[in-house]
C-alpha positions in Angstrom: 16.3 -5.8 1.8 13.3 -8.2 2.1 10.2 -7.0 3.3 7.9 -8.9 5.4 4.7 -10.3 4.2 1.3 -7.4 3.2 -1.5 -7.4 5.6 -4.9 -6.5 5.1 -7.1 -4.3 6.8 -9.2 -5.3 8.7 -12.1 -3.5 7.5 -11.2 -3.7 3.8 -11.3 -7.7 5.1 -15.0 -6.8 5.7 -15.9 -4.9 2.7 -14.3 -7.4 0.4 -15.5 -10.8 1.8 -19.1 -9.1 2.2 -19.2 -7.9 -1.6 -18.9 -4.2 -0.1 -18.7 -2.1 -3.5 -17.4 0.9 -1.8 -13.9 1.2 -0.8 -13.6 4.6 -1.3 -16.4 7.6 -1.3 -16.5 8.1 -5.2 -17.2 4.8 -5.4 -13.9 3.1 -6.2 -14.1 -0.6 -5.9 -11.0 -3.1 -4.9 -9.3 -3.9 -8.3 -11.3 -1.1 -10.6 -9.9 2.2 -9.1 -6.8 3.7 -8.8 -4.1 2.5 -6.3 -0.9 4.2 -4.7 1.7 2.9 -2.7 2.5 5.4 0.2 5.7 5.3 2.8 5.6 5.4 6.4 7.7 6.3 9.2 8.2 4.6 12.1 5.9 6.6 14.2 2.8 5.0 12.2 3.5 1.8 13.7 0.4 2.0 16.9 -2.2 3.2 14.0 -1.1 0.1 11.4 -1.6 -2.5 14.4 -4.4 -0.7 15.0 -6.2 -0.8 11.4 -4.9 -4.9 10.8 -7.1 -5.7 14.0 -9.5 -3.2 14.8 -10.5 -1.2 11.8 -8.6 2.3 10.9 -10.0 2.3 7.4 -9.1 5.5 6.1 -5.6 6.5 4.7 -6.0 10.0 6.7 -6.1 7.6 10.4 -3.0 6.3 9.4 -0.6 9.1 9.8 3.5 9.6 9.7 3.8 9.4 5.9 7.6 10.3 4.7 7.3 13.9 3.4 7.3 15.4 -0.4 11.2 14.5 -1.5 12.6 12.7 -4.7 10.3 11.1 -7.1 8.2 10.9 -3.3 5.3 13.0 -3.1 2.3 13.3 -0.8 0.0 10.3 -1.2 2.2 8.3 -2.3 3.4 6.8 -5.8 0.6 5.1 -8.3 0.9 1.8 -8.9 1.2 0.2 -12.0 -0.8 -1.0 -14.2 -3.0 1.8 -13.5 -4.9 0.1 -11.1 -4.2 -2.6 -9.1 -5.9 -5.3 -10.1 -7.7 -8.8 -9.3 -6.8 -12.0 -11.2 -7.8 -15.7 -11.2 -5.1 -17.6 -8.9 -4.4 -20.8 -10.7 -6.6 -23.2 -11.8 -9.6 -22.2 -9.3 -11.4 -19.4 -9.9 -12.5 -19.3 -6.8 -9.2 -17.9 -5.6 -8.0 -14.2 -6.7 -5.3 -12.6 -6.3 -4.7 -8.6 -6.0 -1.4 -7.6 -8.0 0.1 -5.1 -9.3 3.0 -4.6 -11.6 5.9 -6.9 -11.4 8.6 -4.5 -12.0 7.6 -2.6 -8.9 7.7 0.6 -7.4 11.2 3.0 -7.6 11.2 5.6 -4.9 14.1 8.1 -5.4 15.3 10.2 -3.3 17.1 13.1 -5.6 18.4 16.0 -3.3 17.0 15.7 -0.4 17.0 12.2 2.3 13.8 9.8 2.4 13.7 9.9 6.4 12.7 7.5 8.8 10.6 5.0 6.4 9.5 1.8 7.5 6.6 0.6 6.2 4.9 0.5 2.7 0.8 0.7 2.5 -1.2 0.3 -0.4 -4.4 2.3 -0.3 -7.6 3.7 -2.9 -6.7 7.3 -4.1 -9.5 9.5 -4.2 -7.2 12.4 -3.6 -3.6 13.1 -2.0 -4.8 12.5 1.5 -7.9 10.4 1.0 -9.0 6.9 0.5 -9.5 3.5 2.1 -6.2 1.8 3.3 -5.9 -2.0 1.7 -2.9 -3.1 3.4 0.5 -2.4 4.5 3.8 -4.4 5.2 6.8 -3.9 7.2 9.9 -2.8 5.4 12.7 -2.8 8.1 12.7 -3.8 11.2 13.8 -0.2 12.2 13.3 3.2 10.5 16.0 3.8 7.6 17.0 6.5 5.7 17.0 6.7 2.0 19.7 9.2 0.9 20.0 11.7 -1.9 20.6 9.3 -5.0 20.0 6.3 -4.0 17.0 4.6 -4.4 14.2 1.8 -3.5 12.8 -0.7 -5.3 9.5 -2.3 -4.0 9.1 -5.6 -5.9 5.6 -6.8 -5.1 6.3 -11.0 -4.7 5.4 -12.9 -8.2 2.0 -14.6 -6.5 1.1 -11.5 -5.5 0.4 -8.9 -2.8 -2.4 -10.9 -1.5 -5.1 -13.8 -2.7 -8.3 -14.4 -1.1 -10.4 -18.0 -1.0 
């Protein structure tokens, strides 16, 4: 299944082009904290649109994350390596990237059924239900199930999730 493309937050837009330090309370910075990827039911669709172009910043705005089954807890899975992290894109180091590993994220469900997930968002982790959202991107055009032993694999795209000029 191919996913469609990340997109940031608008307000973690703000704090990163303005040299904000805090993307979290603790004090995590973008690219020197640690990062989890989190799943999303359908029903957070009105809240995503609403963070990309108005500003839901924190992960607890968000809402309709898939509940504790599988590998799947609350919060969401970290990502690897054990932060996500910013690199030189290219040649020009004026353009970085934000990556993360390039083996991806497995989410299993074991005995009971992944319901309902649609989106994927990357966010800061301060905690199982707080933190700044980064970005999010649409996984299916319509909710799916992921059923007792099967799995899914969330390869982040070999350029990156995002880069910024």
């Amino acid at each position: 299944m191919a996913a469609g493309t990340w997109k940031v937050f608008t307000k973690a837009k703000r704090l990163m082009g303005t040299g904000g330090t805090a993307m979290a309370s603790g004090g995590i910075t973008l690219g020197a904290g640690i990062f989890k990827m989190t799943l999303h039911k359908k029903s957070a669709s009105a809240n995503l649109l609403k963070g990309t172009n108005a500003g839901l910043s924190t992960y607890a705005s968000i809402g309709s994350p898939v509940g504790n089954y599988g590998n799947y807890t609350a919060g969401g899975l970290a990502i690897g390596p054990a932060t996500g992290k910013w690199t030189v894109d290219g040649t020009s180091s004026a353009k970085m990237k934000f990556s993360y590993t390039t083996l991806g994220l497995t989410f299993k469900a074991c005995a009971s059924t992944l319901g309902s997930i649609k989106y994927a968002l990357i966010r800061t982790s301060t905690g199982a239900g707080a933190g700044k959202v980064v970005c999010w991107c649409t996984l299916s055009t319509t909710g799916f199930n992921l059923t007792a032993g099967n799995t899914l694999i969330i390869t982040p795209n070999a350029s990156g999730v995002f880069s910024l000029k």
